[in-house]
RODO-2510 file (C-alpha; in nm, 4 decimals, decimal comma):
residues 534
     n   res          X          Y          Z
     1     x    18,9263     2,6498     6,1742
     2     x    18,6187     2,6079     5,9614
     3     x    18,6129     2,7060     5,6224
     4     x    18,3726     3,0239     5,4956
     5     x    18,1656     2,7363     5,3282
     6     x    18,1160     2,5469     5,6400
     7     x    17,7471     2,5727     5,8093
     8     x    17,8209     2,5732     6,1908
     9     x    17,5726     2,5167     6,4868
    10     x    17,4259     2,8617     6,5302
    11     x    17,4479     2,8978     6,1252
    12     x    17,2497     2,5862     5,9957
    13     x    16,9119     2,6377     5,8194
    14     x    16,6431     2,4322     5,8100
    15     x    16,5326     2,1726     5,5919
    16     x    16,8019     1,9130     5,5864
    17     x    17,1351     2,1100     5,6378
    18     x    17,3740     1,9656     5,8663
    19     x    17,6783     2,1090     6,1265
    20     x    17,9731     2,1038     5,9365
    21     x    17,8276     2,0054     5,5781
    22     x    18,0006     2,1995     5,2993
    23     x    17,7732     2,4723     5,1941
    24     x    17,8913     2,4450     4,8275
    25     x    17,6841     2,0744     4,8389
    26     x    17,4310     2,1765     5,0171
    27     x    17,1125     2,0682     4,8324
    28     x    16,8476     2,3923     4,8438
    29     x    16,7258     2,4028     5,2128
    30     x    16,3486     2,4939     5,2337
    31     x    16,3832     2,8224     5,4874
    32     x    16,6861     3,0474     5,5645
    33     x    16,7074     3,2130     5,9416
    34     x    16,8349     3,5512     5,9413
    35     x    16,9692     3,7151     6,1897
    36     x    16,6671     3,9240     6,2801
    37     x    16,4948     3,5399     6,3565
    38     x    16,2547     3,5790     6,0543
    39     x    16,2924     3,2760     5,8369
    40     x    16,3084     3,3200     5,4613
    41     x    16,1473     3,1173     5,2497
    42     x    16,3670     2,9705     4,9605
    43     x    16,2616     3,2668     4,6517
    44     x    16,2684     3,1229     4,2978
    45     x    16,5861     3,0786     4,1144
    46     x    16,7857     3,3839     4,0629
    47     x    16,5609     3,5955     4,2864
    48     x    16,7065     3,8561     4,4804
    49     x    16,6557     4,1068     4,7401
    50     x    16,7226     3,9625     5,1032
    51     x    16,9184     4,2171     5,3074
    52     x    17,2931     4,0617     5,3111
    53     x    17,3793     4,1942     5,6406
    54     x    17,0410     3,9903     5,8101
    55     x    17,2021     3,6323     5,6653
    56     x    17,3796     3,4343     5,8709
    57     x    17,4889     3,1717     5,6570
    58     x    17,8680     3,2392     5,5749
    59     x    17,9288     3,2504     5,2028
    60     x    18,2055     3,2934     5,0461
    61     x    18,2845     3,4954     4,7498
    62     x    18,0367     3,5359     4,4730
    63     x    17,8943     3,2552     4,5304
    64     x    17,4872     3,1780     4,5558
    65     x    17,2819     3,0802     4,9242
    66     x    17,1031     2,8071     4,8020
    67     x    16,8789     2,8520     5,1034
    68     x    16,7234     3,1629     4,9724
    69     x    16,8796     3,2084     4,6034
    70     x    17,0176     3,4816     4,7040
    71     x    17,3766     3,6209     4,5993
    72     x    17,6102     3,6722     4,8189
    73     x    17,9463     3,8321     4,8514
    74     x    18,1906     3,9987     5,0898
    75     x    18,0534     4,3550     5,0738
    76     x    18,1783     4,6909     5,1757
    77     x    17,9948     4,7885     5,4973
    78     x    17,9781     5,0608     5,7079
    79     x    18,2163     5,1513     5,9888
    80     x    18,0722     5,0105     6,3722
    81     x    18,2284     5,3050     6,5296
    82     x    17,9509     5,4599     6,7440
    83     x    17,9948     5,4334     7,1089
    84     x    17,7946     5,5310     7,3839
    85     x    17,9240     5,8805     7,4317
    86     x    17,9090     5,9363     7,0311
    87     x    17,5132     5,8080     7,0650
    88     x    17,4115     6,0205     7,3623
    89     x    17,5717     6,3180     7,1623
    90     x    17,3944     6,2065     6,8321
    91     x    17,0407     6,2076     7,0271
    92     x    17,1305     6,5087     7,2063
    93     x    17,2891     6,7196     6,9370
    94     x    16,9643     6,6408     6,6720
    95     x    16,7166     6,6979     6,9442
    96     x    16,8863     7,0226     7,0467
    97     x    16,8713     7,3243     6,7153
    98     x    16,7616     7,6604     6,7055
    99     x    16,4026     7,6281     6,8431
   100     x    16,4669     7,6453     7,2637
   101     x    16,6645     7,9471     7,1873
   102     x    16,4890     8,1440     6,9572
   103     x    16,0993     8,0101     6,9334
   104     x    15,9943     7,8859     7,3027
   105     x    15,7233     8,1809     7,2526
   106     x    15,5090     7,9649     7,0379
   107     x    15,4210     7,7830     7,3896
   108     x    15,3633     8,1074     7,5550
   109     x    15,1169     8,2326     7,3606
   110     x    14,8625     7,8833     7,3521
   111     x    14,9210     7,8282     7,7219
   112     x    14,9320     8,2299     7,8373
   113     x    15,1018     8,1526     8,1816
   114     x    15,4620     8,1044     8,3314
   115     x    15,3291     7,8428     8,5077
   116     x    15,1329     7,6111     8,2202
   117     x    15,3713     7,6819     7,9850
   118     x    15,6792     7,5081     8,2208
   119     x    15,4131     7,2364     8,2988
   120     x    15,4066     7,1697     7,8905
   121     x    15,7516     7,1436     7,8968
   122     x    15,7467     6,9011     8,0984
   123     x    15,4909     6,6765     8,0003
   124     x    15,6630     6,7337     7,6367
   125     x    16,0131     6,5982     7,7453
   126     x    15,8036     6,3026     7,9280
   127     x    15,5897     6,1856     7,6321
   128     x    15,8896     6,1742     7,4062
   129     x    16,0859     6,0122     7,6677
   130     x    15,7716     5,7503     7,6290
   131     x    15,8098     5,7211     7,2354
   132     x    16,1647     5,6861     7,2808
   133     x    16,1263     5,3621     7,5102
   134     x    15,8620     5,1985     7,2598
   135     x    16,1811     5,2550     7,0149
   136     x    16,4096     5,0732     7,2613
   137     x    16,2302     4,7312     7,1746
   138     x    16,1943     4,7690     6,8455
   139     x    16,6025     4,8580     6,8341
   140     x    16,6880     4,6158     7,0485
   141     x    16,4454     4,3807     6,7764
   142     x    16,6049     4,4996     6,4625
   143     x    16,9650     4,6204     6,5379
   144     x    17,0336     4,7891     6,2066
   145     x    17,0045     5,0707     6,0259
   146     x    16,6770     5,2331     5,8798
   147     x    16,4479     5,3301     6,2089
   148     x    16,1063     5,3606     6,1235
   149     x    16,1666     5,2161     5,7731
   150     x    16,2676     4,8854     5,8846
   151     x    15,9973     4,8711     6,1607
   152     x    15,6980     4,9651     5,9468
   153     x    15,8584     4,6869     5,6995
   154     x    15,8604     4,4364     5,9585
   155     x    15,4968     4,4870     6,0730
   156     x    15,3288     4,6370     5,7302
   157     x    15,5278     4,5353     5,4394
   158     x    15,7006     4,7297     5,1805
   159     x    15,4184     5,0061     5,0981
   160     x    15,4347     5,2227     5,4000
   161     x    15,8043     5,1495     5,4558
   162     x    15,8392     5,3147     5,1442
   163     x    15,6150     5,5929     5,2208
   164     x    15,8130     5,6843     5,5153
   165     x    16,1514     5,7030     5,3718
   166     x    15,9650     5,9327     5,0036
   167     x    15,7784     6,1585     5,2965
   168     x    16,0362     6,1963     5,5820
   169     x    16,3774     6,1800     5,3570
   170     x    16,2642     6,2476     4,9618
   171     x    15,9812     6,5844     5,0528
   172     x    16,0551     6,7187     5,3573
   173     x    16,4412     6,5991     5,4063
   174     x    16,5660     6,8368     5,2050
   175     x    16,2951     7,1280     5,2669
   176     x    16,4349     7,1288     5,6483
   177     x    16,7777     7,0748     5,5864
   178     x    16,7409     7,3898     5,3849
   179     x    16,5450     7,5771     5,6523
   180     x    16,8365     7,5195     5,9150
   181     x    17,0933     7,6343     5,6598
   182     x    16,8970     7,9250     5,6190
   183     x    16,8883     8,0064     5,9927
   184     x    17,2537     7,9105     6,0000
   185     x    17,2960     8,1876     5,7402
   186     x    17,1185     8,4078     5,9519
   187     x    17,2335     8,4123     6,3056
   188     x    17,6492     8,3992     6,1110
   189     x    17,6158     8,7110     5,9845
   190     x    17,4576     8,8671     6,2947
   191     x    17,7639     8,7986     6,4413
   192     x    17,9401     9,0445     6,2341
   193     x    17,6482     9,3258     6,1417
   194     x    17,3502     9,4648     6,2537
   195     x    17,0470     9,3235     6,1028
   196     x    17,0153     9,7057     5,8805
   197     x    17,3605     9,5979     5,7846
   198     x    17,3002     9,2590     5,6894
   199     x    17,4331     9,0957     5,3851
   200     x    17,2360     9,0437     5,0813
   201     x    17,0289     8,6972     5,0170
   202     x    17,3042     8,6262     4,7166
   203     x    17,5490     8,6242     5,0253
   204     x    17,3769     8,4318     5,2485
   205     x    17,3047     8,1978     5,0112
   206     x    17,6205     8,1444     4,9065
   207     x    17,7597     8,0874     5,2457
   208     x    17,4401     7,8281     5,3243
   209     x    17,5384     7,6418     5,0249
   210     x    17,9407     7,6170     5,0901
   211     x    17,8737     7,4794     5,4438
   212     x    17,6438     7,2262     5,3363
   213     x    17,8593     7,0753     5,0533
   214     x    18,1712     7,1250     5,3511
   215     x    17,9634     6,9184     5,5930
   216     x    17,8801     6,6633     5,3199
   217     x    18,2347     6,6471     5,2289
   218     x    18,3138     6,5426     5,5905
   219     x    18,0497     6,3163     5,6240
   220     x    18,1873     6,1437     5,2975
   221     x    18,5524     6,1638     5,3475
   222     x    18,5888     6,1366     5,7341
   223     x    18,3229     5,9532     5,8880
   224     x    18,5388     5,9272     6,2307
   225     x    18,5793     6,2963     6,2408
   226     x    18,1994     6,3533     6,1996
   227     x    18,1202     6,2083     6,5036
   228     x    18,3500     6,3755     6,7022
   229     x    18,2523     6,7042     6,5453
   230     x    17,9136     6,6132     6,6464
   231     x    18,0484     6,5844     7,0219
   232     x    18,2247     6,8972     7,0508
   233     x    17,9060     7,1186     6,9108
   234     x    17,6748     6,9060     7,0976
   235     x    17,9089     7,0085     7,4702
   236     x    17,8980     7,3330     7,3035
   237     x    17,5282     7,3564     7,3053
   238     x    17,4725     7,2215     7,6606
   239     x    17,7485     7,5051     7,7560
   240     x    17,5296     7,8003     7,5812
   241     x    17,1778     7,6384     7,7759
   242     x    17,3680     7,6699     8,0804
   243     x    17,4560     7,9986     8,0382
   244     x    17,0733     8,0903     8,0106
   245     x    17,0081     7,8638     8,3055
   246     x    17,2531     8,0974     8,4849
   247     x    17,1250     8,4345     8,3800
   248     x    16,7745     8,3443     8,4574
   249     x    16,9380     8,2206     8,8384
   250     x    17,1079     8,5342     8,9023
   251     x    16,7889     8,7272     8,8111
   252     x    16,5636     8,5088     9,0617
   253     x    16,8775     8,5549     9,3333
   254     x    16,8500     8,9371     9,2779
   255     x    16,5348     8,9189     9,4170
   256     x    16,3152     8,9101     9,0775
   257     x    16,0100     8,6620     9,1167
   258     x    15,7208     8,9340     8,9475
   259     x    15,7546     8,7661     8,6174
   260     x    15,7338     8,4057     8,7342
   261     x    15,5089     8,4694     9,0506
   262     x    15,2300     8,4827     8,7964
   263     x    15,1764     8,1435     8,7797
   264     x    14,8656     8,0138     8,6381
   265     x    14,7158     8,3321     8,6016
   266     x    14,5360     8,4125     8,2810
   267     x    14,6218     8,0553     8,1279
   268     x    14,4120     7,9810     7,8215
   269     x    14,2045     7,6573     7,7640
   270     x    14,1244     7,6749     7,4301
   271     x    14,1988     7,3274     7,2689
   272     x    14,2383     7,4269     6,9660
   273     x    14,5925     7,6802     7,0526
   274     x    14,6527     7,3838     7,2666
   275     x    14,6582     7,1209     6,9882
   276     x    14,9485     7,4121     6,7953
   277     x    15,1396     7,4070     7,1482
   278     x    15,1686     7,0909     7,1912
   279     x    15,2841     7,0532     6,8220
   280     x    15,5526     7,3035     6,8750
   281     x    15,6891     7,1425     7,2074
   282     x    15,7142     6,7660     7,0909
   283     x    15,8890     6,9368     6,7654
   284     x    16,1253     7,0706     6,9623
   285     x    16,2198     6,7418     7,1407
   286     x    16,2363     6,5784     6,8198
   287     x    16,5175     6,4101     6,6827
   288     x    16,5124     6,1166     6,9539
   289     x    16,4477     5,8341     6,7080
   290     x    16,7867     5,9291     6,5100
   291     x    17,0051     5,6701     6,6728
   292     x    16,7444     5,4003     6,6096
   293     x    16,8260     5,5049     6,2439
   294     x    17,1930     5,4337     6,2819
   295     x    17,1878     5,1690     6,5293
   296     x    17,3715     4,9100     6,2848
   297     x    17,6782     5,1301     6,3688
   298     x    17,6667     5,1334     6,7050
   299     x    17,9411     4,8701     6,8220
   300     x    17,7488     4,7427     7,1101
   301     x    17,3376     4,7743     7,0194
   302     x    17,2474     4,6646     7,3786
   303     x    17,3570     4,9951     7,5086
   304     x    17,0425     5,1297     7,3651
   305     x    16,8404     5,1819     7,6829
   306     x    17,1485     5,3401     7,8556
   307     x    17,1909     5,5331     7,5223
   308     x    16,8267     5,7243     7,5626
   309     x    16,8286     5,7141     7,9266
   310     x    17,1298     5,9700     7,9677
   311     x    16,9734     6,1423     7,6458
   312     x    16,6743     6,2013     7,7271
   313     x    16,7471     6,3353     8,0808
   314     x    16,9720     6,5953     7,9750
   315     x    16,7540     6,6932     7,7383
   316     x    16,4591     6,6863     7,9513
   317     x    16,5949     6,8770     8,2228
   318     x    16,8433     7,1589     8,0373
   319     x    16,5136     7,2489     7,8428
   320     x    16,2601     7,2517     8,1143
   321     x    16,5275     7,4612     8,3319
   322     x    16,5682     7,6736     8,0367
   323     x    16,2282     7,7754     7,9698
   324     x    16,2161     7,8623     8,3541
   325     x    16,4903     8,1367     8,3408
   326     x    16,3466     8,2860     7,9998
   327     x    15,9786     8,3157     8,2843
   328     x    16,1900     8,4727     8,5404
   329     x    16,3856     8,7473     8,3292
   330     x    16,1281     8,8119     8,0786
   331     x    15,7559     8,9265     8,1360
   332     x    15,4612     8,7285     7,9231
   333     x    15,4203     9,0002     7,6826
   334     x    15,7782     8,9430     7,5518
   335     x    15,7473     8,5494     7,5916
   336     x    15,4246     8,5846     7,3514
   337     x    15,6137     8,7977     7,0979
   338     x    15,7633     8,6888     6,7618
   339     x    16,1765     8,8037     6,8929
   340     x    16,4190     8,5618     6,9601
   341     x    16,4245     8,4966     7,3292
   342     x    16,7691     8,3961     7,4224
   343     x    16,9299     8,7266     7,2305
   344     x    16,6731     8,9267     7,4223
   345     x    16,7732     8,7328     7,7814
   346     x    17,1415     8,8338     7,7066
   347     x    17,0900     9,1963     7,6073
   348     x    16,8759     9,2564     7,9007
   349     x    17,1270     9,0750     8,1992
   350     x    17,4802     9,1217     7,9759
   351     x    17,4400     9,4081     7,7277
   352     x    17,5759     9,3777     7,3777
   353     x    17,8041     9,1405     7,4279
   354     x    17,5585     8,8839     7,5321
   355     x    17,3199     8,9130     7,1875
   356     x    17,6842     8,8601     7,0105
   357     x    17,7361     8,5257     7,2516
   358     x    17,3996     8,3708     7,1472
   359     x    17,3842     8,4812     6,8155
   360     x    17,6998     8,2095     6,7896
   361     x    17,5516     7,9731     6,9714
   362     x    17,2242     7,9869     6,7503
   363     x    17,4636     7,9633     6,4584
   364     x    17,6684     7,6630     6,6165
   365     x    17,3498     7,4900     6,6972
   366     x    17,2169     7,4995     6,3307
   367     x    17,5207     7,4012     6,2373
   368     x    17,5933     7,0312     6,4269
   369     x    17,2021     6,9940     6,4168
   370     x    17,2992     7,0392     6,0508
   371     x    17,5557     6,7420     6,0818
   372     x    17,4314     6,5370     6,2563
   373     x    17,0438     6,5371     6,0195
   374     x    17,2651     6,4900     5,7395
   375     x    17,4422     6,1695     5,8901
   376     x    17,1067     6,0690     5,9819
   377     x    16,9566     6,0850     5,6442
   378     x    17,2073     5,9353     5,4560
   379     x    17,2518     5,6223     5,6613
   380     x    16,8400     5,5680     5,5835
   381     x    16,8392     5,6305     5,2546
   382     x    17,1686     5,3956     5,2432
   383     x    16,9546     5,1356     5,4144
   384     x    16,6376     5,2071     5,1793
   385     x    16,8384     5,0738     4,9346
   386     x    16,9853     4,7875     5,1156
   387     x    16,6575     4,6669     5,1545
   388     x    16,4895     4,7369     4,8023
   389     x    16,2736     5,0492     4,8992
   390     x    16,4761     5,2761     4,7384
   391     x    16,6750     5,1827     4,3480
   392     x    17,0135     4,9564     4,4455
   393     x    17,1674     5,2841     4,3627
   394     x    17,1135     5,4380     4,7289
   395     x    17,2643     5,1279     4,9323
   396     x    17,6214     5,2204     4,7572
   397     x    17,9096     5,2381     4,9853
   398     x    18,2172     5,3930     4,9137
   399     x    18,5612     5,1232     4,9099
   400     x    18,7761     5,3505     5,0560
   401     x    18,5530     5,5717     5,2961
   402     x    18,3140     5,3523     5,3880
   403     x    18,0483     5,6097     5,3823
   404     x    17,7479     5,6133     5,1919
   405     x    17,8332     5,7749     4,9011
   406     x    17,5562     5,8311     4,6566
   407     x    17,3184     5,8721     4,9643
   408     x    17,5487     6,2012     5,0343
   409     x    17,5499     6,2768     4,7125
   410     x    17,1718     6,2926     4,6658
   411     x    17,1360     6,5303     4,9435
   412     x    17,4118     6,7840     4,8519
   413     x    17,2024     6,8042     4,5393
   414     x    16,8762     6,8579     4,6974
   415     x    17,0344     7,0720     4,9474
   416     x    17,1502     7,3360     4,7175
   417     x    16,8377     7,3564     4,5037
   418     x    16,6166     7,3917     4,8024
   419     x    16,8640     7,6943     4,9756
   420     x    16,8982     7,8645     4,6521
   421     x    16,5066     7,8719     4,6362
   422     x    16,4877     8,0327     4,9850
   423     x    16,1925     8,0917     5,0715
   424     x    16,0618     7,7356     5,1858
   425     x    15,9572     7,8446     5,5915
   426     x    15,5862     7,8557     5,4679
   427     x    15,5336     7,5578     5,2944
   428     x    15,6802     7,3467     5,5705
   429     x    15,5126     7,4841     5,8579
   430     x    15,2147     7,2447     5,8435
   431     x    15,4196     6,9529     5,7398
   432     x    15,5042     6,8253     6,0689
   433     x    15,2260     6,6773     6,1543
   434     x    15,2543     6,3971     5,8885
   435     x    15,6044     6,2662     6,0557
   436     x    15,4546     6,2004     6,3752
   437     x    15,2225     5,9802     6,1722
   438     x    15,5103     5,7032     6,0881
   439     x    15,6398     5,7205     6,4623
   440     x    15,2458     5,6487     6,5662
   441     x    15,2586     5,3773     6,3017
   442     x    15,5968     5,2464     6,4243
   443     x    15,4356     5,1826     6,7865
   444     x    15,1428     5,0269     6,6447
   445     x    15,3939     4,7609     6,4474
   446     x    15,5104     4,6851     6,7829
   447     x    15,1788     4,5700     6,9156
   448     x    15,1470     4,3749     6,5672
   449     x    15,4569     4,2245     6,5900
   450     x    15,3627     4,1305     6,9364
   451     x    15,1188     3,8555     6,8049
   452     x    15,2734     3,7990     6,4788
   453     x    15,6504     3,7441     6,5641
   454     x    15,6274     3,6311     6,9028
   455     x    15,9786     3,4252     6,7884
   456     x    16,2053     3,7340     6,7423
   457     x    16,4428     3,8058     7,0427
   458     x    16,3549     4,0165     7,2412
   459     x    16,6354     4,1426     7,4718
   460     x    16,3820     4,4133     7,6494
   461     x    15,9845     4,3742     7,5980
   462     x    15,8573     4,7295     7,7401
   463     x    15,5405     4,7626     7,9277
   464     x    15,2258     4,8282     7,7038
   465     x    15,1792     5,1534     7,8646
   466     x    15,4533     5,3293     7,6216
   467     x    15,3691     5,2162     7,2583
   468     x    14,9831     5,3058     7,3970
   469     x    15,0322     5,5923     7,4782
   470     x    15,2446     5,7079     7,1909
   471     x    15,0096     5,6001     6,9669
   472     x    14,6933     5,8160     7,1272
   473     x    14,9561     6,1640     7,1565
   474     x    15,0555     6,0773     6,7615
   475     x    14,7126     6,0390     6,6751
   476     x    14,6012     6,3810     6,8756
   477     x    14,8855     6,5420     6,6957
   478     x    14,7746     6,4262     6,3603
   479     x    14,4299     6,5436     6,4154
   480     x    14,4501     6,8624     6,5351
   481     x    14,6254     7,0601     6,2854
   482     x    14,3475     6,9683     6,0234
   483     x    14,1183     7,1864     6,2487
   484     x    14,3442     7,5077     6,1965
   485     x    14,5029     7,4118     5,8062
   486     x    14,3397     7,1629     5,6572
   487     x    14,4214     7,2521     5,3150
   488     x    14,7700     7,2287     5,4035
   489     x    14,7429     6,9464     5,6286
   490     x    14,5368     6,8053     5,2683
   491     x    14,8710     6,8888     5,0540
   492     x    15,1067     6,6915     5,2281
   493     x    14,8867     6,3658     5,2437
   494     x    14,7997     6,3749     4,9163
   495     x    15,2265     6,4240     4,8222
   496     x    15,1898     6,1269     5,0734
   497     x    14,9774     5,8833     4,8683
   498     x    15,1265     6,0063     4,5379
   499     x    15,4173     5,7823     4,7088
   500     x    15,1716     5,4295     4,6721
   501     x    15,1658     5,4323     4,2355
   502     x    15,5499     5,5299     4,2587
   503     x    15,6019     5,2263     4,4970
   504     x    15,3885     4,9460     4,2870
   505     x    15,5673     5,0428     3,9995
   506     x    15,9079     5,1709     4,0667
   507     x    15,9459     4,9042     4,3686
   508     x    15,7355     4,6282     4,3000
   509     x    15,7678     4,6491     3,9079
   510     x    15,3671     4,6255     3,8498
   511     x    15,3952     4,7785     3,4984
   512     x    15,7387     4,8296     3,4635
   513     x    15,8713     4,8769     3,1378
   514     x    16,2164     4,5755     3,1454
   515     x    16,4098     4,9015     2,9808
   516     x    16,3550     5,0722     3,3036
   517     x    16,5115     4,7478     3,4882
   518     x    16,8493     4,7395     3,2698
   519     x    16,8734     5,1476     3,2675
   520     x    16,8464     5,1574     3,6818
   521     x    17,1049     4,8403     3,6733
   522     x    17,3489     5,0262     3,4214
   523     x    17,3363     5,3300     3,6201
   524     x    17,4359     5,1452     3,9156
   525     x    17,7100     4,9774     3,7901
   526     x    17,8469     5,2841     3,6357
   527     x    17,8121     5,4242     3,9695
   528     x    17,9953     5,1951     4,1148
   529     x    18,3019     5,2221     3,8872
   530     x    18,2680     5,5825     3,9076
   531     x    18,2396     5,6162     4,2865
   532     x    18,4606     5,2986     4,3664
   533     x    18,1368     5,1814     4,5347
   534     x    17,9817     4,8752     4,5870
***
């Protein structure tokens, strides 16, 4: 058995190692292969920052590379423990929240016809479909955690790596988090009172803030349990689309085809409702990037493809089959209005007892698209500071739970600020728009990396048709909302770029003060102690 100092075949850098040299005399080798197929090159003495989990060099114990200076050590890492059912679930259950049961209207009214508007749907669940393939490759490239971050890393460098993970995770993380607590909040208590009877905001509040730090404390504490949480509420959700699917077929069986025999009738061509419509419809079918950001848990990456296959289809088709029974039962009028769709559906084929049946299943959607955004989030910014974006603080793994502690930690405490400020729904509306900009960017990286690491494996190389075409609907997206709120749409890029000083300083260390370097590095370490981290 070779020793953990022993450089085998498939382990050997360049520059004059050897199979089966000790690594303890190895002389410094000029590059280091990591496991993505990049080769370092050897970093002045001391140096840091190469990802440990990308060498693939074995080191033993506290102990430095000499390939790439780097130190080295047997470090806590996260639990592999995602399989393919837990993945199709995870895509499923983030992509699936409140919006195809209470919001489908914001289609209706930009499209104006039953017809058009099941057309959108469809053409919404194929282009993400097409963004989710690009992703496949890039997975497949880089099979670890981070998404987007690690992609735009690859391509771009450290600068807009950095100014996905302080957009996506640092503004807006916690701002929607909050916003599906708060609808969490909502649709609970409808369960139990009529909206005059309604508890006051202190209430809700309360309650918003005591699931959060609950799901957190799962999250932390039971990271098996999470995932099967997220499986249950995710066959729960499919259950409560069906049963909409199924009112909307015993309508059209009863003979009822004036709502949907409209058609294209009256459809409206104006581009810029259009541009809004198509916003709202590829929001809705977001969240199909979130195994790409845990895909160094999955145990077997290569499942990918089959992993967003099955998800994607279910999606697809429970959503496009949804929004045809909310056409049948319901006239346009009531499709353009601002009520909740799905409680409206139920009261109208099952009475009272149907508003209380969705009204939980708006709640229990909330709630594991809740879980499963949290997961998300905390296994990028965990990775963020794997990788240097973030302060070392972030990459922190609990011993014992294997979970990324601080990361959790850091969103429990944004969580509760943002929910006890409450009224966020407005400032986030126009926000959107800016996270389609980092997918866009994330296709474009693939065409980079195309002719600038033609060397890294590539298990599947996808046609150029997919990262094409999610880079023109990204850029359309992007575009378009300036026409309607561009001094919004103006806000959140210039929070953007207020991202590019913090990164040259706090990242790179361009005019960092050296008592800013030994404060982050004592915090850490007393982190660590406290946390039993490492």
């Amino acid at each position: 058995m070779e020793s953990d100092t022993t450089i085998t075949k498939d382990t050997a850098p360049s520059g004059g190692a050897e199979v089966g040299q000790d690594f303890e005399n190895l002389e410094v080798a000029k590059n280091c292969y990591h496991a993505d197929g990049e080769k370092q090159e050897v970093l002045p003495s001391g140096a840091t920052g190469v990802d440990d989990n990308d060498i693939k060099i074995n080191v033993p114990d506290n102990k430095t590379c000499e390939a790439c200076q780097c130190q080295h050590s047997q470090k806590v890492t996260l639990k592999k423990n995602i399989t393919t059912l837990h993945g199709v679930c995870l895509i499923v259950g983030t992509i699936i929240g409140s919006g195809i049961f209470i919001s489908p209207n914001k289609v209706s009214k930009t499209v104006n016809s039953p017809a058009m508007s099941i057309c959108v749907w469809i053409a919404g669940g194929a282009l993400s479909t097409v963004g989710a393939i690009t992703f496949v490759e890039l997975g497949l490239m880089f099979p670890q955690n981070g998404g987007v971050m690690i992609y735009l890393r690859k391509a771009f460098g450290g600068c807009l790596s950095f100014l996905s993970c302080w957009l996506i995770h640092v503004l807006l993380g916690g701002l929607r988090r909050a916003i599906g607590f708060l609808i969490f909040g909502k649709y609970f208590w409808a369960v139990f009172y009529d909206p005059p009877d309604a508890p006051p905001d202190w209430a809700n509040t309360l309650l918003c803030i005591f699931t959060a730090w609950c799901i957190i404390g799962i999250i932390t504490v039971f990271p098996d349990l999470t995932l099967k949480v997220i499986d249950v509420v995710t066959f729960f959700k499919l259950f409560s689309l069906g049963l909409v699917i199924m009112l909307g077929v015993v309508h059209l069986c009863q003979g009822h085809t004036e709502n949907i025999a409209v058609g294209f009738r009256n459809t409206s061509w104006e581009p810029q409702l259009w541009g809004e419509g198509w916003n709202s419809v590829l929001w809705a079918y977001s969240g199909w990037n979130s195994i790409s950001i845990m895909l160094g848990e999955v145990k077997d990456p290569s499942l990918l493809p089959k992993i967003i296959a099955i998800s994607m289809s279910i999606v697809t088709t429970l959503y496009v089959m949804a929004i045809i029974s909310y056409h049948t039962v319901l006239p346009m009028p009531v499709m353009r209005s601002n009520q909740p769709l799905a409680s409206i559906l139920a009261k109208e084929k099952m009475g009272g007892s149907g508003e209380v049946i969705f009204a939980v299943s708006v709640a229990v959607s909330t709630f594991g698209n809740a879980v499963t955004a949290l997961l998300a989030s905390s296994r990028f910014l965990q990775a963020g500071g794997a990788t240097n974006i973030l302060p070392s603080c972030f990459s922190l793994i609990s011993k014992r739970f294997r979970s990324p502690i601080f990361s959790l930690l850091y969103l429990v405490v944004g969580l509760t600020i943002f929910i006890a400020i409450g009224n966020v729904f407005t400032f986030i509306n126009t926000a959107s728009f800016t996270s389609f900009v980092f997918i866009t960017l994330s296709a474009v990286a693939l065409l980079i990396m195309r002719k600038t690491k033609p060397d890294i494996p590539r298990p599947i190389k996808v046609s150029l048709f997919f990262p094409i075409a999610t880079i023109l609907m990204g850029t359309y997206l992007f575009i378009v909302p300036w026409f309607t709120n561009w001094d919004m749409c103006a806000l959140w890029m210039l929070l953007t770029l207020a991202g590019v000083p913090i990164y040259f300083v706090c990242v790179r260390g361009y005019f960092r003060p050296a008592v800013f370097v030994r404060v982050s590095q004592d915090f850490t370490k007393l982190l660590q102690k406290l946390l039993n981290a490492e």
